[in-house]
N, C-alpha and C positions, 0 to 999 in steps of 0.2 A: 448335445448342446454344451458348449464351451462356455467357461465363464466368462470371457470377453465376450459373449452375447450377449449377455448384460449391456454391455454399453454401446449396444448398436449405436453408428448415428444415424439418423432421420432426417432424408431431405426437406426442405422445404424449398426449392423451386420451382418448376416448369418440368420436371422429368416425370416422366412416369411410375407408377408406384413397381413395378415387376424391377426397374433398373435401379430404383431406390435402393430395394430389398437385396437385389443381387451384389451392387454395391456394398453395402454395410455388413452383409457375412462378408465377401473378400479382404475389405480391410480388417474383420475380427481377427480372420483367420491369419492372415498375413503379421497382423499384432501379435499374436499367438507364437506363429514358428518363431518373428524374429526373436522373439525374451525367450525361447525355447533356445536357441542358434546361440545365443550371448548369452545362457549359462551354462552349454555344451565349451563352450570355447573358455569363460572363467574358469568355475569351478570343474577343472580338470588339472589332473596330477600331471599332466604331458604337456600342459603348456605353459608360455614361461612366463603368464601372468599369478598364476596361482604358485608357480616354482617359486618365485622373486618374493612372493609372500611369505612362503613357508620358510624361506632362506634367513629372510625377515625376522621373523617370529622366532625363529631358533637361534639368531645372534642373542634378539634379548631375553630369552630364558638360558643360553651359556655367561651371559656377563651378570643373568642375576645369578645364577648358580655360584657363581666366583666369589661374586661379592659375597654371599652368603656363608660360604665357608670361609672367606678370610676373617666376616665377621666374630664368626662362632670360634674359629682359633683364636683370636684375640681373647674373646670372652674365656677362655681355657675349660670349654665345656665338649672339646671337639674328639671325644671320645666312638670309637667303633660302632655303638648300637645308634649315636647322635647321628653318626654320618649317614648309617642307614636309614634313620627315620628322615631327615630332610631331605634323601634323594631319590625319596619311592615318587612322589609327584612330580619332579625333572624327568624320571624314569620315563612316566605314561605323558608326560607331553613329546617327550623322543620320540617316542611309537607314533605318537599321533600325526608327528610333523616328519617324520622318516619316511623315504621310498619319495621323496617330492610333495607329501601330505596327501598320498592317497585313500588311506583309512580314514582321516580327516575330510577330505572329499566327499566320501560314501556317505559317513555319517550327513554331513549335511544336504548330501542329496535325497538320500532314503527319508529324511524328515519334510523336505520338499513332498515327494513324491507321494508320501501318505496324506498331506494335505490338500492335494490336487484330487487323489482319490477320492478323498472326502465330498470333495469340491462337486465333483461327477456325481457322486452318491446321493447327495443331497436334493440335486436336479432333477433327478431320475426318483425321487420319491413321489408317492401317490398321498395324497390328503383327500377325501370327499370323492374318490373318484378321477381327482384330476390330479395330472404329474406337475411339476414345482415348474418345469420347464415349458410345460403349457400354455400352464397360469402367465409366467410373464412372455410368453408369445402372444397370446390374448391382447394383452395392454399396450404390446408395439404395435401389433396389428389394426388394432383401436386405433391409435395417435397415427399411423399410415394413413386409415379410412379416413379421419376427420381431417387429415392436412390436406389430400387431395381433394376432397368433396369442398375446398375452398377453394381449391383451383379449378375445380371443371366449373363451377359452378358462384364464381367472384363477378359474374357480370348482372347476377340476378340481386345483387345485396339490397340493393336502391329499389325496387320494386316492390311493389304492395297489389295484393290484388289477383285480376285477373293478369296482368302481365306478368306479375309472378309465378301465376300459375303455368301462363303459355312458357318462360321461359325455362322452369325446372323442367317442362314436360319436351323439352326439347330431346328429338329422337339420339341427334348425337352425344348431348350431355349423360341423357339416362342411359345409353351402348356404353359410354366409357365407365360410369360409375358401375354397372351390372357387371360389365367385364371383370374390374377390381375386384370386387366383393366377391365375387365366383376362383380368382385368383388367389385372395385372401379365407375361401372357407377350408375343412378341415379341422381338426384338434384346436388350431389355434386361432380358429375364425375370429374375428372383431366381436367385441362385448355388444349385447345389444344397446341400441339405442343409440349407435353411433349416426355421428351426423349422415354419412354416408347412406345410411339404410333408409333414416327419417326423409331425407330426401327422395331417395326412390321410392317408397314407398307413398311418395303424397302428401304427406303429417305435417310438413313445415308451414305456419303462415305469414312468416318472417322470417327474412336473414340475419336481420337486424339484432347485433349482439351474439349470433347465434355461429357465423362464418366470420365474422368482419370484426375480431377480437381487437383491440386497442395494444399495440407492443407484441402479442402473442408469438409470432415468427421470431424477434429477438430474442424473447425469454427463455422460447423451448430451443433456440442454440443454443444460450448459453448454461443451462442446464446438462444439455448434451453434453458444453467445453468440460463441465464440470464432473460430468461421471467417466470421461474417458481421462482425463487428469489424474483423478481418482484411483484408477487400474493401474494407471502406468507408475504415478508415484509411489504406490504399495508394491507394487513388481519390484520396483528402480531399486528401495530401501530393501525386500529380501536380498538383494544381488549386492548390494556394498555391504550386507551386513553379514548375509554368506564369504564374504570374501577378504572381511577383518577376524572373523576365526582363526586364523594362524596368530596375526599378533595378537589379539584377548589371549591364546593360549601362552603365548612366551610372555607374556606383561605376568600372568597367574603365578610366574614363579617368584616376580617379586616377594622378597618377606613381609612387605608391609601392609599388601592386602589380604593374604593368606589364602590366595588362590581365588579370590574372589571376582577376578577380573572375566574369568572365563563363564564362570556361575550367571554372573550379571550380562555377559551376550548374548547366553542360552536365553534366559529369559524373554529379553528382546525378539530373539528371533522369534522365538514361539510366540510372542504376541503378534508379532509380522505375519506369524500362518495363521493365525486365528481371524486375522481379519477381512480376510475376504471371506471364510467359512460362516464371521455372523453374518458378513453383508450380504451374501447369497442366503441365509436361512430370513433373514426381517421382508430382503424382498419380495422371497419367492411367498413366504407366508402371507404377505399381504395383497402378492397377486391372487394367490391361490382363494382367501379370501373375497375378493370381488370378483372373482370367476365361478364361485360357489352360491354369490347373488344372481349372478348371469344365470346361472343352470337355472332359480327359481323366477326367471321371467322378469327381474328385477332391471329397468331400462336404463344401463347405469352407464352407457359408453359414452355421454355428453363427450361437448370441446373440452369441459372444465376438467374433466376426469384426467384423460390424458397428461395434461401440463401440472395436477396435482399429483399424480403419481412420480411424474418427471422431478418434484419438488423434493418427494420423498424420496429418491432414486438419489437425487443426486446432493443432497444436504443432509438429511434428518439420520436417511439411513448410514451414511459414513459417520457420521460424530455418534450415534451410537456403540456400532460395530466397535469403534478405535476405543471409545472410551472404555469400553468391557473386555476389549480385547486386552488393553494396558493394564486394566485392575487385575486381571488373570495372570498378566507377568506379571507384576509386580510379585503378586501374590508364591509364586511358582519362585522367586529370587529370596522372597524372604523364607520362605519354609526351608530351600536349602542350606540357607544361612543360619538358620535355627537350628538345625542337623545337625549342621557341621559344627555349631557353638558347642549341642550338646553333647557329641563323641569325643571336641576335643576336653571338654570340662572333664567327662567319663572317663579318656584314655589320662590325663592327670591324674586326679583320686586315686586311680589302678595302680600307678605310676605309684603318688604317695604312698598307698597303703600297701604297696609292693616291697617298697623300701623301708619299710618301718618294721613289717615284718621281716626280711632281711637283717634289719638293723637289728631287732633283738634276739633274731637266730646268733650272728655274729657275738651279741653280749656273755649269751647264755654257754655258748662253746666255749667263749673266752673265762667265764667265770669256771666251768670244768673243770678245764686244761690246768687252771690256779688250783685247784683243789686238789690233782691228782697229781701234783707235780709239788705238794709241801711235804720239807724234811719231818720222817716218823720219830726222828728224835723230841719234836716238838711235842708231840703229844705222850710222851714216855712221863710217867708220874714223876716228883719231884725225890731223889734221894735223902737219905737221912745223916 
């Protein structure tokens, strides 16, 4: 199961649920290759969108390099060990933007690529018995069963009674719903208590509220609009932000941020992988959770269930996910920054107390050299 299974969408018209379902894997998967296709084709060192970048990024780490040592020659501080210490980080952005930014590439793929792992991993976890991936098969499966069982079964709503009776028990209405439900059993069978089942099984004595939801078909679209938005805009933002790496890294040589430009992408980025990692852990735990009431006979697959999970899906659990995922950069931007404040305060001090001890090796030689180099006449007693 793919993360863009998450965001199946769910029809809600006149189609049958088997071409529903076959539908929305196709387009998951199809979502998939293509942002799979279009970051084979960016972030690659052989083509000449990521070249043009690299190319980019390394004019403005040579013109800050320039500027920086004109600066420092000016200041008359542009001494040999100066020159080495301000071109050890030009150095390593060289390498990183050398060969067309291959290494640069890697890196940011291989960070991709453990988060996708992840991503898998996470899915594939067992809570209670049930896999994370189950759990929200369950709840699609659910909202499948209840949206059809308002279509096979939208003529009976206005009925009370014995006509309700005759027409739930109608032979071809109950063959299409049994048919479903037998298509939809397995690991990821519909939660019970789905309208679907209430109905075959007899239980209903009213539609009324129960199929014939007021707005319902609009809402659960656009909830849908909302969690495939969701995917693509978090996808969209690792790919421009994968693809500004070369310039954060030449901006980093500027003097004035002290490398800080690159510090502060990383971070981003990382907050950009993290967030579909929580939004896949809040989901899947909350499916896992009402599939764990499921196991204990608990009749929880109502209409209402469905379109509140859909709620959570697609509003509650992203401004979490983002928001934690943002505090973690943040967090991850200032520790480096604190790092780096205190190595460079550290290599200063060193710096000082390196020179002061020098300084009074220098004095103490020189005072010597004065001692050993006064005339012996001076110290000859005075004659008489």
């Amino acid at each position: 199961m793919s993360y863009y299974t998450l965001f199946a969408q769910i029809g809600y018209g006149n189609e049958k649920a088997q071409a529903i379902l076959t539908n929305s894997r196709q387009l998951n998967q199809q979502t998939q290759e293509s942002w799979q296709r279009l970051w084979d084709i960016s972030v690659n060192s052989a083509e000449p969108l990521w070249q043009a970048l690299c190319e980019f990024g390394a004019f403005i780490a040579a013109m800050s390099l320039i500027y920086l040592i004109i600066k420092e020659g000016k200041d008359g501080i542009l001494d040999l060990l100066h020159i080495i210490e301000i071109s050890m980080f030009p150095i390593v952005v060289s390498i990183l933007l050398g060969g067309n930014g291959y290494i640069l590439s890697q890196l940011v793929l291989y960070f991709r690529g453990v988060s996708l792992f992840w991503l898998t991993q996470i899915l594939n976890m067992t809570f209670a018995g049930i896999s994370v991936s189950d759990a929200i098969g369950k709840i699609q499966n659910t909202a499948v069963a209840n949206t059809r069982a308002r279509e096979i079964f939208t003529e009976c709503i206005d009925k009370t009674g014995v006509a309700l009776d005759e027409c739930v028990r109608d032979p071809v209405k109950l063959e299409q719903a049994q048919e479903l439900l037998q298509q939809l059993s397995g690991s990821t069978a519909p939660l019970n208590g789905n309208i679907l089942e209430r109905l075959t099984d007899g239980i209903v004595t009213s539609l009324v509220g129960t199929i014939n939801l007021p707005f319902l078909t609009a809402t659960q679209f656009l909830l849908n609009a909302l969690q495939w938005c969701f995917v693509n805009v978090v996808e969209a933002s690792l790919l421009l932000t994968a693809l500004y790496a070369p310039i954060a890294l030449g901006l980093s040589v500027i003097p004035s941020n002290g490398g800080k430009t690159i510090f502060k992408w990383f971070s981003g980025y990382f907050s950009l992988l993290l967030m579909p990692l929580g939004y896949v852990i809040l989901v899947g735990f909350m499916a896992n959770i009402l599939s764990v009431m499921d196991n204990q006979d608990v009749p929880i697959g109502s209409s209402y269930l469905d379109t509140a999970f859909l709620f959570f899906m697609s509003i509650f659990a992203p401004i979490v996910a983002v928001a934690v995922s943002k505090g973690i950069g943040d967090g991850v931007f200032e520790g480096i920054s604190r790092s780096l404040k205190l190595g460079a305060d550290a290599g200063m001090a060193a710096t000082s107390a390196g020179s002061s001890v020098a300084a009074k090796a220098i004095a103490a030689k020189m005072a010597s050299q004065s001692l050993s180099t006064t005339p012996a006449s001076s110290t000859l007693p005075p004659t008489s």
